[in-house]
C-alpha positions as CSV (number, residue, x, y, z in Angstrom):
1,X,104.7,101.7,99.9
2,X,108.2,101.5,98.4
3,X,106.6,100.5,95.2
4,X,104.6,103.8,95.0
5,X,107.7,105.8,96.0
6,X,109.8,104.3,93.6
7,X,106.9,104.9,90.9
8,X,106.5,108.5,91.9
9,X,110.0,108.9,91.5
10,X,110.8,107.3,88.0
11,X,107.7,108.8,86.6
12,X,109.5,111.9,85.2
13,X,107.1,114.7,86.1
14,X,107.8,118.0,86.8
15,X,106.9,118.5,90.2
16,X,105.7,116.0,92.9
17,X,101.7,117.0,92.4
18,X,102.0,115.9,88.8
19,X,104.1,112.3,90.0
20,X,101.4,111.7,92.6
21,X,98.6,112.4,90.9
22,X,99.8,109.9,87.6
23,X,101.4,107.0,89.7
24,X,97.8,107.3,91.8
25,X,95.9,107.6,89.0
26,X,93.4,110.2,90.4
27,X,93.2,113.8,89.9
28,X,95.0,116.3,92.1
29,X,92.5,118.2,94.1
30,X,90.0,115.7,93.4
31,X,88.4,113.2,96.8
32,X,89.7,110.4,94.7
33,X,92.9,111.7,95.1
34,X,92.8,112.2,98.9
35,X,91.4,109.2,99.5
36,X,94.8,107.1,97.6
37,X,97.2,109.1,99.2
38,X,95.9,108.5,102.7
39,X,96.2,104.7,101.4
40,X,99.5,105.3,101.3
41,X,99.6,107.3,104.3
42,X,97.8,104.0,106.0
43,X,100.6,101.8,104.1
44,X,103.4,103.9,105.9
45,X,101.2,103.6,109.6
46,X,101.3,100.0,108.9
47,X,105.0,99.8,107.5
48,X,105.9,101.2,111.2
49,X,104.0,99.2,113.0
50,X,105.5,96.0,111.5
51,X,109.1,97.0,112.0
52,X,108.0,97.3,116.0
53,X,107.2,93.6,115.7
54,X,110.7,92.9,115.1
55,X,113.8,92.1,117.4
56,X,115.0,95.5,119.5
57,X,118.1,95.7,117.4
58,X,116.3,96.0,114.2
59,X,113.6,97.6,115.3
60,X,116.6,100.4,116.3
61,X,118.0,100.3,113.3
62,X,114.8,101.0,111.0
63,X,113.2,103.4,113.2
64,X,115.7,106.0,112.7
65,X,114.2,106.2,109.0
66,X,110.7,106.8,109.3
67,X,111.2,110.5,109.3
68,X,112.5,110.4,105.7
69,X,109.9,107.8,105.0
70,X,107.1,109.9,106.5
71,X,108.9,113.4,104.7
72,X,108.8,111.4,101.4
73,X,104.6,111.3,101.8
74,X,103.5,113.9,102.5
75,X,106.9,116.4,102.1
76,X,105.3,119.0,104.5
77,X,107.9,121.7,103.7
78,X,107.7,122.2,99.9
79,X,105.1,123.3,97.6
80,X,104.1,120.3,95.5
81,X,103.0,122.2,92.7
82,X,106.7,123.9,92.8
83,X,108.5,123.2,88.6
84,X,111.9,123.6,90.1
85,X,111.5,120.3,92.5
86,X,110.4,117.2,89.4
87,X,109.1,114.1,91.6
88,X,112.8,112.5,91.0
89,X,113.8,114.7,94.0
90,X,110.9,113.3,96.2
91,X,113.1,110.7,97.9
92,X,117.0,109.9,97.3
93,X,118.1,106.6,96.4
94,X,119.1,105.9,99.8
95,X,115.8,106.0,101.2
96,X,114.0,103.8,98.9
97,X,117.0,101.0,99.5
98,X,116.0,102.0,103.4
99,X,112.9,100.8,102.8
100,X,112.8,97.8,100.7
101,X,115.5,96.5,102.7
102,X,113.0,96.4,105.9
103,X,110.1,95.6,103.3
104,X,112.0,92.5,102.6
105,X,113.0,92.0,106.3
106,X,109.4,92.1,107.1
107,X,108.3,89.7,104.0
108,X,110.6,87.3,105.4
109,X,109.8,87.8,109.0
110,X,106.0,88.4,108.7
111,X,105.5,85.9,106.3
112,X,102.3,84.1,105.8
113,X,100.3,86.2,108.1
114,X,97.9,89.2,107.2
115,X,101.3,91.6,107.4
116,X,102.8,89.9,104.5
117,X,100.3,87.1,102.8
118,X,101.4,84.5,100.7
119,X,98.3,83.7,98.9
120,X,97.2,86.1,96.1
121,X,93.8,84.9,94.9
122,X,91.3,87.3,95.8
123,X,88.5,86.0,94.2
124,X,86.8,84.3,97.4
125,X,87.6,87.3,99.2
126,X,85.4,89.7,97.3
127,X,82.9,86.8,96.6
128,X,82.2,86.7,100.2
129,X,82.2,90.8,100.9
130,X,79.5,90.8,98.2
131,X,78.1,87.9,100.4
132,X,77.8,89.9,103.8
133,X,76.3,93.4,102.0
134,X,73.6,91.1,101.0
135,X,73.2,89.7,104.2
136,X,73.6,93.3,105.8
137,X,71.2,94.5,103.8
138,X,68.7,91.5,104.8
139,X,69.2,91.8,108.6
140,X,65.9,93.5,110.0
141,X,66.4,96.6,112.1
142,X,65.5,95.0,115.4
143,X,67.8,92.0,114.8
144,X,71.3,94.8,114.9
145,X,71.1,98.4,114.9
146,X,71.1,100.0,111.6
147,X,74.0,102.3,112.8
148,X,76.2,99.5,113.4
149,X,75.0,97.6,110.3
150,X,75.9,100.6,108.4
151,X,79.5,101.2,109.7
152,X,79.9,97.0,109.1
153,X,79.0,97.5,105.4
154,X,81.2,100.8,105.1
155,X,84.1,98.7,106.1
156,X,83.2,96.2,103.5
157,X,83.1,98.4,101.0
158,X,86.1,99.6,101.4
159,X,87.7,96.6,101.2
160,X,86.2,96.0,97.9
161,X,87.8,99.3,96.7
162,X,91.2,98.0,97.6
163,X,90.5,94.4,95.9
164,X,90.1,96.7,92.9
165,X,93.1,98.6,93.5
166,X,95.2,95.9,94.2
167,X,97.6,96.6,92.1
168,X,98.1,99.9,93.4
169,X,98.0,99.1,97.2
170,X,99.1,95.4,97.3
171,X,97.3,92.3,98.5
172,X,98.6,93.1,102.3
173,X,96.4,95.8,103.1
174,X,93.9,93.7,101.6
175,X,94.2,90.8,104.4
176,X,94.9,93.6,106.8
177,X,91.7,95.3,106.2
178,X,90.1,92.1,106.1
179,X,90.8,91.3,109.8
180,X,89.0,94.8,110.7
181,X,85.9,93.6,109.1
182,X,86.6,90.5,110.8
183,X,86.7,91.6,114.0
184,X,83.5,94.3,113.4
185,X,81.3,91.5,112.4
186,X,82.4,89.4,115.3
187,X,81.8,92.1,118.0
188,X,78.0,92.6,116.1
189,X,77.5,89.0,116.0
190,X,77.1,89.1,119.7
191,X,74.3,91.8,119.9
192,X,72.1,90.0,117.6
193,X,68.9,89.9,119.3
194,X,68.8,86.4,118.5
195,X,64.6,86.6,117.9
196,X,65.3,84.9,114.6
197,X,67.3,81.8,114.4
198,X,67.6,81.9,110.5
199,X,69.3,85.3,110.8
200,X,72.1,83.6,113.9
201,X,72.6,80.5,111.0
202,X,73.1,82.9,108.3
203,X,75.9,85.2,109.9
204,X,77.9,82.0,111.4
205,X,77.5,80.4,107.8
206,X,78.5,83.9,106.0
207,X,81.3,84.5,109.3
208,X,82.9,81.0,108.7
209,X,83.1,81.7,105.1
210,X,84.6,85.0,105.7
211,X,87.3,84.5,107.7
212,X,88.1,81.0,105.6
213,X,89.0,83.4,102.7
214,X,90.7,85.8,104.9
215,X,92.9,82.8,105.8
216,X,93.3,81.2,102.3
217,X,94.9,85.0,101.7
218,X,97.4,85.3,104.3
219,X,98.6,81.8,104.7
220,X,98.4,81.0,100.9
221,X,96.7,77.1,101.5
222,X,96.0,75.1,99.0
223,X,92.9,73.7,100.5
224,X,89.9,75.1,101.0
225,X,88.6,72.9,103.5
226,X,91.7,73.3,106.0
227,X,91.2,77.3,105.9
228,X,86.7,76.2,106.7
229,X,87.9,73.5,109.7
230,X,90.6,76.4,110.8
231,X,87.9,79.4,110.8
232,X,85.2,76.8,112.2
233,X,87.6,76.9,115.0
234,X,87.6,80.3,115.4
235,X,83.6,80.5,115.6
236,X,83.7,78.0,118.5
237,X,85.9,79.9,120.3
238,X,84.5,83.3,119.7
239,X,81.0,81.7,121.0
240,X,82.2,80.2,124.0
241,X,84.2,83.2,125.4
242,X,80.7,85.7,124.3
243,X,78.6,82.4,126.6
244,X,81.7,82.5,129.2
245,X,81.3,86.1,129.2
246,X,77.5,86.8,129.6
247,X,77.3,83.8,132.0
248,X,79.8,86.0,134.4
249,X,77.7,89.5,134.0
250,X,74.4,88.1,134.0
C-alpha cells in the first residue's frame, strides 16, 4: 500500500482522480477502476490487521495512524476531481514514512509467512489455479454443489487477476488470497459425495499441489519436495479431524 501511495503522490497530476486513475492504471469511473482501488482498500484492511499481530506497545504506537492511512484512500472529505488539490497533497511526507516504517516492522516481523512472503516465483502458483478451474469445471454436479463450485472458481480467478497485477498489488496479497482458496477448497473437500473415487484422488492430488505452491511462496524454499512432504502433512491432518469429526456426529 505505501508503494501506491507514494506513486499517487509523485505522479504529478492535477487532482487525486487523475493520480489514481494513472498509478492504477484503469479508468476513473470505469469497474476496473473500482475494483483496484478496493485492492488497495483490501491492502490497508490487511495492513491493520498485521500491525495487531504485533507486541501491545507497537501495536499502540501504529494504530494511532490508521486514520491518516485510511483518509489517504479514500479522502472522504474532498472532491477528487477538485484542480486546486494535485495528488502531491494526498498524503504528507510524514504519513508515508508512518507507514513504511511499520511496513518494514512487519517484513521483518512477519517474515516468511503469507503476511510477508519471501519467495517471489509465482509461476507454480498460477500453474496450479489453472489446474483446479479445470478440475472444477470436471467435477459432476452431484459430486459438489454447483453453487459452491462456482464461488471456489470465483476465488480462483481472482487470484489469477492479482498474479497478473503483481506488480501493482505485491506478491503478499497473492499468498494471502491464496490461503482463502485454500481454506474454500478444503471446507468443499469434505462434502464430496464421495460416489466417485477418481474425483476424491484428483482433488487430494490437485489440494497437495496447491497448497505446496502456496508454501514455496510464503516461505521462499528451495525445494519443491520439502513444500509436497509439508502440504502432504497438512492433507493428513485435515482428513483425520473431517473422520474425527463425522465419527462424533454420526
Amino acid at each position: 500500500m505505501h508503494e501506491i501511495l507514494v506513486r499517487v503522490w509523485e505522479s504529478g497530476a492535477k487532482d487525486f482522480r487523475s493520480g489514481w486513475a494513472g498509478t492504477l492504471g484503469a479508468e476513473w469511473g470505469s469497474s476496473e477502476f473500482a475494483r483496484r482501488h478496493a485492492e488497495v482498500s483490501g491492502l490497508l484492511a490487511e495492513t491493520i490487521r498485521q500491525v495487531h499481530a504485533l507486541p501491545e506497545a507497537q501495536q499502540h504506537r501504529y494504530s494511532r495512524y490508521f486514520p491518516q492511512w485510511w483518509t489517504a484512500v479514500v479522502q472522504p472529505d474532498l472532491n477528487w476531481a477538485d484542480p486546486g488539490r494535485p495528488a502531491r497533497v494526498l498524503v504528507t511526507q510524514e504519513t508515508l514514512d508512518h507507514l513504511a516504517s511499520a511496513a518494514d516492522l512487519l517484513e521483518g516481523a512477519l517474515g516468511g509467512t503469507c503476511s510477508a512472503p519471501a519467495g517471489s516465483n509465482l509461476e507454480a502458483l498460477k500453474e496450479s489455479c489453472d489446474t483446479w478451474l479445470d478440475l472444477l469445471e470436471q467435477t459432476p454436479d452431484e459430486e459438489l454443489a454447483p453453487s459452491l463450485r462456482e464461488e471456489i472458481a470465483a476465488q480462483i480467478r481472482h487470484l489469477l487477476w492479482l498474479i497478473d497485477h503483481a506488480p501493482l498489488f505485491g506478491t503478499a496479497r497473492i499468498s494471502r488470497e491464496a490461503t482463502t482458496v485454500i481454506g474454500s477448497i478444503a471446507q468443499a473437500s469434505t462434502v464430496l459425495s464421495g460416489q466417485d473415487p477418481q474425483t476424491g484422488g484428483k482433488w487430494k492430488r490437485g489440494f497437495i499441489a496447491f497448497v505446496a505452491a502456496s508454501t514455496l511462496l510464503a516461505t521462499g524454499a528451495t525445494q519443491l519436495q520439502t513444500a509436497i512432504e509439508a502440504s502432504s502433512g497438512v492433507v493428513k491432518e485435515i482428513t483425520q479431524v473431517v473422520e474425527s469429526v463425522s465419527g462424533a456426529t454420526g
